[in-house]
C-alpha positions in Angstrom: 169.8 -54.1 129.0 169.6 -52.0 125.7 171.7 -48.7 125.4 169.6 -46.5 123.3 171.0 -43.1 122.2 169.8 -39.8 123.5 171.9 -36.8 122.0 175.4 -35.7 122.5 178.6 -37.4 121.6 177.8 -41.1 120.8 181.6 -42.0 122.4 180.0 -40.6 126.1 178.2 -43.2 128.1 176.2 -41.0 129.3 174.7 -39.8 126.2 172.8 -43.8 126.2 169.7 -44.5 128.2 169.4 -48.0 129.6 166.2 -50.1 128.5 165.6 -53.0 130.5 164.8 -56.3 128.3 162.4 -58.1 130.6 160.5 -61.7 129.9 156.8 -61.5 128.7 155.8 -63.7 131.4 157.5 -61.0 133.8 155.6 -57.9 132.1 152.4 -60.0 132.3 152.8 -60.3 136.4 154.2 -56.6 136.4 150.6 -55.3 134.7 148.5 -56.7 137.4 150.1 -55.3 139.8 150.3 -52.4 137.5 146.2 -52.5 137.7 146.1 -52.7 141.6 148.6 -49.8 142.4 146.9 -48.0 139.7 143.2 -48.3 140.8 144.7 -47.5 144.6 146.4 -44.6 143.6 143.3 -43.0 141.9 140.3 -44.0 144.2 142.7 -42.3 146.6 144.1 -39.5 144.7 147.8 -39.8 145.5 149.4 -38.3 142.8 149.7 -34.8 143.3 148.2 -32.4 140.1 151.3 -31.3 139.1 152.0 -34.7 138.0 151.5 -35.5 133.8 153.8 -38.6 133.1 152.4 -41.6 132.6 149.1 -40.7 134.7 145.2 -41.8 133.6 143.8 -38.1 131.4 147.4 -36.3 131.4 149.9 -35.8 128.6 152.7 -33.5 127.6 150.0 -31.4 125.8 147.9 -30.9 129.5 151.5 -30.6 131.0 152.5 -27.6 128.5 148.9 -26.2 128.5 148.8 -26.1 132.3 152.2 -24.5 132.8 152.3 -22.0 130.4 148.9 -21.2 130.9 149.9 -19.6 134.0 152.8 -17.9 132.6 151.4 -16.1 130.0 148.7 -15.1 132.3 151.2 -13.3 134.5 153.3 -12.1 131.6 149.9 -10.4 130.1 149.4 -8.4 133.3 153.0 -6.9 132.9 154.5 -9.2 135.3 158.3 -10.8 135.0 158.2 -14.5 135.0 161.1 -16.8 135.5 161.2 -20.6 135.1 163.5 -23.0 136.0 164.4 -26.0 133.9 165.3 -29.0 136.4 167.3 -32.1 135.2 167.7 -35.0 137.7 170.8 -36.6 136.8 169.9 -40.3 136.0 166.5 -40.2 137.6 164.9 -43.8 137.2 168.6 -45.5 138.2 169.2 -43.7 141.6 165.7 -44.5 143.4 166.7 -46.4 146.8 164.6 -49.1 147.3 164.3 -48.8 150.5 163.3 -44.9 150.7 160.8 -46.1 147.7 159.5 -48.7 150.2 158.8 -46.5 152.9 157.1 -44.6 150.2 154.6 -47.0 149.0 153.6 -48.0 152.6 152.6 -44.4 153.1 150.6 -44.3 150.1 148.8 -47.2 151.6 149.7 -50.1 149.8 149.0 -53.5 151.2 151.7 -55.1 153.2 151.7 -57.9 150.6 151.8 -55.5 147.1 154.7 -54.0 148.8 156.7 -56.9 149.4 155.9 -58.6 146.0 157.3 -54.7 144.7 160.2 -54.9 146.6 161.0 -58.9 145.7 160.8 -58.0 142.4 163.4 -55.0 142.8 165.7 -56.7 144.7 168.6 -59.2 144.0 168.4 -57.9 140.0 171.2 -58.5 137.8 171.8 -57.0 134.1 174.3 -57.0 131.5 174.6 -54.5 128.5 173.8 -56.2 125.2 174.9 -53.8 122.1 176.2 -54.6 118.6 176.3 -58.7 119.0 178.4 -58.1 122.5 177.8 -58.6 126.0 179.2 -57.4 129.1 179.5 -59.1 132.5 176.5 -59.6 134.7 175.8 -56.9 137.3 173.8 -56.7 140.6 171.4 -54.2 140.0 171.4 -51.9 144.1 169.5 -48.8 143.2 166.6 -47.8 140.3 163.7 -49.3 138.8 163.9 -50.5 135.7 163.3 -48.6 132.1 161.5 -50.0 129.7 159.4 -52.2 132.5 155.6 -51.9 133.4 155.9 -50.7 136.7 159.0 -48.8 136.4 157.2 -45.3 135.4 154.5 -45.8 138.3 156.8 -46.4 141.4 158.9 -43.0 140.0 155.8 -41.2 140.5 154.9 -42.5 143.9 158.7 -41.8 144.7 158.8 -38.3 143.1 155.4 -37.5 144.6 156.3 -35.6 147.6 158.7 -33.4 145.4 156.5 -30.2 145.6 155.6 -30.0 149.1 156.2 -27.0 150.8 156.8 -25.0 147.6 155.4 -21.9 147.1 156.2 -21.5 143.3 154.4 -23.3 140.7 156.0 -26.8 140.0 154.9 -28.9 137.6 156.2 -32.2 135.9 156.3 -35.2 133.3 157.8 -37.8 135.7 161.2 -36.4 136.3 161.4 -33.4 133.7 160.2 -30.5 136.2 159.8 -27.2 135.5 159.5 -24.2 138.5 158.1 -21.1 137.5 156.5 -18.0 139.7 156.6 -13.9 139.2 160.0 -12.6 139.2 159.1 -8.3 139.9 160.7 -7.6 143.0 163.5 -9.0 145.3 161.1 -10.7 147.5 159.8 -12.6 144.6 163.1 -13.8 143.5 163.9 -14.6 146.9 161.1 -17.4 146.7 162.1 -18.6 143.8 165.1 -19.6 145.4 164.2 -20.6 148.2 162.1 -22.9 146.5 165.4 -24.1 144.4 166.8 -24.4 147.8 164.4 -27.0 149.2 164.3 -29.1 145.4 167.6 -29.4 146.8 167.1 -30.7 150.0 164.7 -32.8 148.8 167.5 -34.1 146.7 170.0 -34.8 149.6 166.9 -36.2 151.0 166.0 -38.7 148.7 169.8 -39.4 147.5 168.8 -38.2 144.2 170.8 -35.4 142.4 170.5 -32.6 140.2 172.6 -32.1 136.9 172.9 -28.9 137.6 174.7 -28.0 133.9 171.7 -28.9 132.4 169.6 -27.0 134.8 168.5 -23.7 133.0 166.4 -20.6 133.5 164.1 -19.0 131.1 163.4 -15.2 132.0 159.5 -14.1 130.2 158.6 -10.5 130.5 159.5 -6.8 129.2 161.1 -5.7 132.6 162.5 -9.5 133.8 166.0 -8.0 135.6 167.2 -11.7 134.1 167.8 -13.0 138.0 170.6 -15.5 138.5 169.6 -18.4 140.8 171.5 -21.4 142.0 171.5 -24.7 142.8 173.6 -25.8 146.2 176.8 -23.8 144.8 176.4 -23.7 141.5 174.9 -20.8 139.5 172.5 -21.7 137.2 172.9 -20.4 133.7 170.0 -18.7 131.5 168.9 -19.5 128.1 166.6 -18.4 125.2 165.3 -21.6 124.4 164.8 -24.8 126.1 163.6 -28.0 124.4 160.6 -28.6 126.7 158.8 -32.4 126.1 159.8 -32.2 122.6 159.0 -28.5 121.7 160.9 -25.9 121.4 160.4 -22.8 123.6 161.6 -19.7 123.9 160.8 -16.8 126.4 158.8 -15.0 123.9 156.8 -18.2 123.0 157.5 -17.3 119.6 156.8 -20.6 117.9 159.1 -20.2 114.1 162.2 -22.4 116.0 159.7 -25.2 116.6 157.7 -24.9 113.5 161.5 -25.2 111.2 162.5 -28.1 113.6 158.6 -29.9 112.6 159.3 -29.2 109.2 162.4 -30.0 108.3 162.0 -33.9 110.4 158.9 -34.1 108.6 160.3 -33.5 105.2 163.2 -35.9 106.0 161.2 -39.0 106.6 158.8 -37.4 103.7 162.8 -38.1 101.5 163.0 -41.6 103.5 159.5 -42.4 102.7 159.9 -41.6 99.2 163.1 -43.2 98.6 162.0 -46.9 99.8 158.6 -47.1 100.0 156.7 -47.8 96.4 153.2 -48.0 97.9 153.0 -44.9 99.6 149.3 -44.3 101.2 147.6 -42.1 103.0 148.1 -44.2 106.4 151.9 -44.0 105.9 151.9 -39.9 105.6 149.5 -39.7 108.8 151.7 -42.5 111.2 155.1 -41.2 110.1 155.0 -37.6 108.8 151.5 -35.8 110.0 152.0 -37.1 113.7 155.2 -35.0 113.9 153.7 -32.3 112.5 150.8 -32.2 114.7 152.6 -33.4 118.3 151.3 -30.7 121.4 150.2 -28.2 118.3 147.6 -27.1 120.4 150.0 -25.5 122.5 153.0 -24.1 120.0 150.1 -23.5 117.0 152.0 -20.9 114.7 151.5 -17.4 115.0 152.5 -16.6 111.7 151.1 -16.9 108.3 154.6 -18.3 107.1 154.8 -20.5 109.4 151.6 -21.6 108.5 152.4 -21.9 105.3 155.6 -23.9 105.9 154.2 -26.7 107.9 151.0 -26.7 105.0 153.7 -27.2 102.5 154.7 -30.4 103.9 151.2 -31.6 103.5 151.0 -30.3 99.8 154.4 -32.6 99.6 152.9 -35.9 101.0 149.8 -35.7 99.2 151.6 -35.7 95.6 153.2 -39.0 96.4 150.0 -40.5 97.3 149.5 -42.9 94.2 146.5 -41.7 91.5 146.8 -37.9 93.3 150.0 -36.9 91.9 148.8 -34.4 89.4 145.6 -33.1 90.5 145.3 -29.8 92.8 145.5 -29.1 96.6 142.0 -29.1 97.0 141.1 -32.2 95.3 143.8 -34.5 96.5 142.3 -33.3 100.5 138.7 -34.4 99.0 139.4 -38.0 97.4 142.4 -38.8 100.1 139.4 -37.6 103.2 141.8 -35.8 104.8 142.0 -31.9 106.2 144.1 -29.1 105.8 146.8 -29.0 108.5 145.2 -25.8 109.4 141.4 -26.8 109.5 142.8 -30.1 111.6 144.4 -27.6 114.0 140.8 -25.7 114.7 139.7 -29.2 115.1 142.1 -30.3 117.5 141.6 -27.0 119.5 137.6 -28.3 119.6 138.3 -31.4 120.8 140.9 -30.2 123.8 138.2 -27.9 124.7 135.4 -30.3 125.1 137.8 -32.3 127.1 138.4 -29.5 129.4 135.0 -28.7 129.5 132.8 -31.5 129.1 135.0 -34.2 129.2 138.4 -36.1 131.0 140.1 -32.4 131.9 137.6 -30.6 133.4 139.1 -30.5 137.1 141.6 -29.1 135.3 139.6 -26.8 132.7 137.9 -25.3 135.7 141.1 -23.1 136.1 141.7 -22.4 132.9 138.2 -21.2 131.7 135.3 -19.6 133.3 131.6 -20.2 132.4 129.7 -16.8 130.1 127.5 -15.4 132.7 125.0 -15.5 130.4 123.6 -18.2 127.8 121.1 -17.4 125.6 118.9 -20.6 124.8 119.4 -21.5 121.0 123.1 -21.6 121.5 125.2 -24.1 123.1 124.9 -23.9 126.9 128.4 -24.7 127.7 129.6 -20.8 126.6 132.8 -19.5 128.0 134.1 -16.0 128.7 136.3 -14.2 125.9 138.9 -13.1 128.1 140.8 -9.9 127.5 144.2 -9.1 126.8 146.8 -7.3 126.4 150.0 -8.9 124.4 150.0 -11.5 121.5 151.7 -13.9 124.0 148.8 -14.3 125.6 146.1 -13.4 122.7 147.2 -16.9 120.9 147.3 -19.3 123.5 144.9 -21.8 123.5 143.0 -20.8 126.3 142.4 -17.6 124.8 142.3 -17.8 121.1 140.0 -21.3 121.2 137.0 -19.9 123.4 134.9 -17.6 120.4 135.5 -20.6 118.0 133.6 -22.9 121.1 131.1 -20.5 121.7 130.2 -20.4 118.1 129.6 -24.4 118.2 125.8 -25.4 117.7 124.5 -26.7 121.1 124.1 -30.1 119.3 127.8 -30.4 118.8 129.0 -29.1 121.8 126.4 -31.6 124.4 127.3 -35.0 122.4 127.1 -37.8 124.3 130.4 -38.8 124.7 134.2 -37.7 123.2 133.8 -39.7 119.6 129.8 -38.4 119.1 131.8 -34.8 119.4 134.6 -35.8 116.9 132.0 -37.2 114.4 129.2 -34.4 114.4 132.7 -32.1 114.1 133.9 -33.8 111.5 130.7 -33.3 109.6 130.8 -29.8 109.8 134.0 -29.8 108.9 133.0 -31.0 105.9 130.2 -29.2 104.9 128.3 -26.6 106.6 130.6 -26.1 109.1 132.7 -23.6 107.7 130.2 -21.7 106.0 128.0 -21.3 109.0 131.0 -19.5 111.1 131.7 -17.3 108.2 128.3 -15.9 108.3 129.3 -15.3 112.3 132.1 -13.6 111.0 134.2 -16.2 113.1 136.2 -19.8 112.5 138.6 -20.4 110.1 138.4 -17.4 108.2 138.8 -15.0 110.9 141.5 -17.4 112.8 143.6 -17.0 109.1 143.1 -13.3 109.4 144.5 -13.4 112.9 147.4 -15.7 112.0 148.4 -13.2 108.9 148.2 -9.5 110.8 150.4 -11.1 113.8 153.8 -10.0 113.2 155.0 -9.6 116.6 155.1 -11.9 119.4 154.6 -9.5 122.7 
């Protein structure tokens, strides 16, 4: 086993998580029965929605998307939202084996998968390797391992049965969990802990724990009273900005925080990059430096032209280094490199995550978070979608709100390609040519989304 650092104090063991080292001949036996527990669970749909770790169509984009989509819903209407961040203290290494085998028995697994599952838990030792040194070996009575094939699977099955009889709205990327529901009156708050009281329960339940000092609460709304909740005895303290999958959110959804934090990693591996690398191409920029940029943007896409402007900068950066680009303009270097502006790959990103919650892989999902135009009108595409109202700029530039005119205003062509890549290449056309020119005439796309992002100055 592998310590690898998390944050924190590097002296604190607990600031490590532990990687399991496993044999390839091991990993190869671990994915078919990765394949059988896999194709079981979804012919027989046994992972509950609110499930988006390591789960066939889901991500921590769908996960964010999904949540928040809710919240800013109810924040829109004038409600008071409260969410709870929960934060299981060493999740993956306090599963019982034998509550997990009960577990997979009533998932209805074969007798025989589950045995081979629980042979292969059982009787485990492990040492800690670090910095040429070894510890002692260790059995190995609780967990499943991280860093193994099956590992992430038998969480979910074991973490499955989290959210029943909740009434809030739970949702989770295996064991980070976030609860959320309206927050107006004292009945409302009373739910919400009521539902903290069951998560706990559950807990006891399970012999799992909460770490409840890194449990938080984020209060959204104008008139949120800022409730106090608790967990078993402890109260649980309040924040103004949680890290959440990797972004940064705060409860105005104000996105600057997590548009600084993508800049300023980005410019330091743009330093590393330019510091040791001599041959730096455009594949280097878009593995290391655009990918961190561009992480969930569909959910935290700036509001703000500086913003904008900050993360575009980066770009402007990494395509200087490019060799034979260094002293031509913006423009150019986009043109002979074939690559985008960040912002016109934003609008394109926001396409394809609506053709996959229309048309394609999301669309269970997409049926909650979009309704169809009650009327089409034949020479444009026939998957039109309402242009919801609203009322604050917390809702007005989320996804679900500020992508729909841009889909309606796709030629039916684009929008009923065959298939996921027919959609990005016919996109990418446009992108290049016609594309932009034929929503200006609209009076839509990019044009109008840069007007939007420059006029916003306030988030609700």
């Amino acid at each position: 086993m592998v310590p690898i650092f998390k944050k924190g104090k590097k002296n604190d063991p607990n600031n490590y998580r532990p990687v399991s080292l496993t044999s390839i001949p091991g990993k190869i036996l671990e994915k078919i029965i990765k394949e059988v527990v896999c194709e079981h669970l979804e012919t027989n749909v046994v992972i509950a929605n609110s499930q988006h770790g390591f789960t066939k169509n889901k991500s921590c984009q769908t996960n964010l998307i999904s949540f928040f989509g809710r919240v800013t819903s109810w924040v829109d209407t004038g409600n008071a939202v409260d969410v709870v961040y929960l934060d299981f203290s060493k999740a993956c290494d306090k599963v019982p084996h034998a509550l997990l085998a009960n577990k997979l028995v009533k998932c209805g697994l074969d007798k025989t998968t589950v045995r081979w599952i629980c042979n292969w838990l059982s009787k485990r030792t492990q040492r800690v390797f670090t910095n040429a040194s070894s510890s002692s070996w260790k059995e190995v009575t609780s967990g499943v391992p991280q860093g193994s094939v099956l590992g992430p699977i038998l969480f979910n099955i074991f973490i499955n049965n989290l959210d029943e009889g909740l009434e809030g709205t739970i949702i989770k990327f295996a064991d980070d969990t976030k609860l959320g529901g309206i927050a107006n009156t004292p009945e409302d708050r009373s739910r919400i802990q009521n539902d903290l009281d069951r998560l706990e329960r559950w807990a006891k339940t399970n012999k799992m724990k909460f770490n409840r000092d890194k449990c938080k609460i984020l209060h959204f709304g104008r008139k949120n009273g800022m409730q106090r909740y608790r967990m078993g005895d402890t109260w649980l303290d309040s924040s103004t900005c949680e890290k959440d999958l990797g972004v940064l959110v705060d409860n105005k959804l104000n996105m600057s925080q997590q548009c600084d934090a993508s800049a300023k990693k980005a410019n330091g591996i743009l330093a590393c990059i330019n510091r040791s690398i001599a041959s730096r191409s455009r594949e280097i920029y878009s593995a290391l430096v655009r990918s961190r940029l561009e992480s969930c943007v569909q959910f935290w896409a700036m509001q703000l032209k500086g913003d904008v402007d900050k993360l575009e900068c980066v770009q402007r950066r990494a395509t200087k280094m490019i060799k034979g680009l260094e002293n031509k303009p913006y423009e150019e270097r986009h043109k002979e490199s074939g690559m985008f502006s960040l912002q016109k790959r934003r609008l394109r990103g926001d396409m394809i995550a609506m053709n996959k919650y229309v048309r394609g892989s999301h669309r269970e999902e997409g049926a909650s978070l979009f309704s169809a135009a009650l009327e089409t009108r034949m020479w444009n595409n026939g998957f039109k979608l309402q242009e919801r109202r609203f009322h604050l700029n917390i809702r007005k530039n989320f996804l679900t709100v500020r992508a729909v005119r841009q889909w309606n205003s796709l030629p039916r062509t684009e929008v009923e390609a065959p298939s996921l890549e027919a959609f990005k290449q016919r996109l990418d056309g446009h992108l290049s040519g016609c594309f932009e020119r034929d929503f200006l005439l609209l009076g839509r796309g990019l044009d109008w989304m840069a007007h939007e992002v420059s006029t916003n100055s306030t988030i609700l």
